[in-house]
C-alpha positions, 0 to 999 in steps of 0.5 A: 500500500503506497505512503503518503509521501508517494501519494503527495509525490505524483500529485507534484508531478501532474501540477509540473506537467500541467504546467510546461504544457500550458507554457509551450503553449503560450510560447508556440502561439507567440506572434510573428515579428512584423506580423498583424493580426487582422480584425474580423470582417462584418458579415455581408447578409444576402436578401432580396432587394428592388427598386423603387419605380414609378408608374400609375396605380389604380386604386381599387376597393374590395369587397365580396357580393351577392349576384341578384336577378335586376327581375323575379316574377311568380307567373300566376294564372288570372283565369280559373280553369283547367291546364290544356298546355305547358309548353316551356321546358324547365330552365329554358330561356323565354322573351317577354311574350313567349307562352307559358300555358293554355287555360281551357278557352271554351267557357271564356269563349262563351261568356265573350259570345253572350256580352256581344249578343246582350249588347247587340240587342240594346243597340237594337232598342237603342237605334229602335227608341232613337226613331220613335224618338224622332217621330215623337218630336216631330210631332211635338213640333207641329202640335200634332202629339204630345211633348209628355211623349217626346220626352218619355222616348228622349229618357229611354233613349238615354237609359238604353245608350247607357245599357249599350255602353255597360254592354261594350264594357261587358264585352271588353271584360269578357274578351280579357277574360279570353285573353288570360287563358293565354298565360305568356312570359311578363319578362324575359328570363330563365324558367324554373322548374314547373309548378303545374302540370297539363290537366290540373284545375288552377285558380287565380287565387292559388298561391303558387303560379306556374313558374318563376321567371328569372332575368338573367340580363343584364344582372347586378350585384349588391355588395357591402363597403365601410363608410369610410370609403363613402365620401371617395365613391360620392365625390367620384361618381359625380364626374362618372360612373365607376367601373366594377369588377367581378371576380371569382371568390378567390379574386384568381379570374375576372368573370365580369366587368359592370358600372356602379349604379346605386348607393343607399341612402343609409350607413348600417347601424348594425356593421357601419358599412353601406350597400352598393349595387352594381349592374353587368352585361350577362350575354355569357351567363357567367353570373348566376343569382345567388351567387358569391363573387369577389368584387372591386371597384375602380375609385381612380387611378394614381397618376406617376407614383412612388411604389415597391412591392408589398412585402418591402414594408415593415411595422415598427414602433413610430409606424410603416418603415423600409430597409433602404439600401445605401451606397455603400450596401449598409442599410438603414430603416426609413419612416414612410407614408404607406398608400394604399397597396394594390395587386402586390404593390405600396404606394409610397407616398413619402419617404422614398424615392424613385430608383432607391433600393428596398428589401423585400425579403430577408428583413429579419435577418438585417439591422440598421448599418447590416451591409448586405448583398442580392440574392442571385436569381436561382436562390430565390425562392 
């Protein structure tokens, strides 16, 4: 068993050994006479930069809308009767005056047959009392028959050309009555489906018609926008009609373009915003009552303005701000007046200028006085 002299002994030796190696080396990393170490160079980052440019901007306003038919008519019947014919086949597209259906005529046909032969003898009567009424005042003229007489056929003169009017009007009625058994298409449209069939009796007291008729053309679109934008659209609609576009939901195809033509006269309480209803020409049949689409309206366009793309502007503490490149490839943070941003690009209002370089993508990797450098093209992503 070892003594503690020995013990104490390597514990000596380890310490001296510890030490020559720490001297070596300090002795082997001595520096070179004549020789400097140089400093570390600031790191260049790599991100994505373009130039600011000028060029006109439209600003549009975006919103989602609800396609409306501008007309939807219940077609109705106004006779009773019963179905002989439906003609029209469900989701066809009629014009105005295009049949529907055929009410059974014949009763009508007799009713108009009876109101022309009621009137036909009151004019008899009438053309009969008109010549004893003649006869009767010639009479009376010569003081050859009584003036009681002339005046009792002059009264029924009167009455049967009052019954011979009532019968005209009698045979007018009839005659419309005829002409209902025709039912036709108040608009032109697109059908729905059928809601009766050829052989049922209808009424014109049935609450369901025949069918609804649709007008697909032209069509509108009613959508909502905030009152903020309200005083831009009046004062702009006073020098022309604003152009309207309607996009698919996901805003990736135009389906239509139109012209504003109404704004309501209110500012809902309830979501701060105001109706807005825009028509379109719909020959294609593009447009479908219903139906959801994206919507934008045109509001002006901005002549010969400052702008870089969208992802180049930044928030921070004192509001909007851009990474400008400098001269020397350091970059320094700049405050700006950040329009509106339109199709992927900023408006600048102030604080850049036209041709200075912005970062558009890598900001978070970069710092006030960061030199930097572009990505080449392949490595972007």
């Amino acid at each position: 068993m070892p003594s503690g002299k020995t013990l104490m002994s390597k514990k000596v030796i380890r310490l001296l050994l510890l030490l020559v190696g720490i001297a070596a080396a300090v002795i082997g990393y001595r520096q070179v006479p004549g020789q400097r170490i140089a400093p570390a160079a600031d790191p260049v980052v790599p991100v994505d930069m373009q130039a600011a440019q000028r060029r006109d901007l439209p600003i549009w306003l975006e919103a989602i809308g609800t396609v409306q038919p501008l007309s939807t008519v219940n077609v109705k019947v106004r006779v009773d009767g019963q179905l002989q014919q439906v003609p029209f086949v469900e989701g066809q597209t009629v014009k105005a005056g295009d049949l529907l259906a055929v009410i059974d005529p014949r009763p009508y046909e007799a009713l108009l047959a009876q109101a022309v032969a009621a009137k036909a003898k009151d004019e008899a009567q009438l053309e009969s009392t008109r010549v004893e009424l003649d006869r009767a005042e010639q009479l009376a003229a010569a003081m050859a028959g009584s003036k009681q007489t002339a005046d009792t056929f002059r009264a029924q003169f009167a009455a049967l050309k009052a019954t011979v009017q009532a019968d005209a009007a009698a045979v007018d009625s009839a005659r419309l009555q005829l002409s209902f058994t025709r039912v036709t298409a108040p608009i032109s449209g697109r059908t729905g489906q059928r809601l009766a069939y050829a052989g049922s009796i209808v009424h014109a007291s049935d609450a369901n018609g025949i069918v609804t008729v649709t007008q697909m053309n032209p069509i509108s679109i009613v959508f909502a926008l905030p009152q903020d934008n309200l005083m831009d659209i009046s004062h702009q609609s006073k020098s022309q009609s604003l152009q309207v576009v309607a996009m698919t939901r996901d805003g990736a195809r135009e389906i239509a373009k139109g012209t504003l033509v109404f704004t309501d006269n209110q500012v809902s309480a309830a979501t701060g915003q105001v109706q807005f209803k825009a028509n379109f020409d719909n020959s294609e049949g593009s447009l479908w009552p219903g139906q959801l689409v994206a919507v934008r309206v045109l509001l002006r366009t901005q002549a010969n303005v400052v702008t870089v793309p969208a992802t180049a502007v930044q928030q921070g503490q004192n509001g909007s701000f851009v990474y400008v490149v400098r001269s020397d490839h350091s970059v320094e943070a700049r405050n700006v007046d950040a329009g509106p941003v339109v199709d992927g690009l900023q408006w600048i209002r102030k604080g850049i200028s036209e041709g200075e370089m912005a970062v558009t993508q890598g900001q978070y990797r970069i710092a006030p006085g960061v030199k930097v450098s572009q990505i080449p093209a392949t490595g972007r992503p």
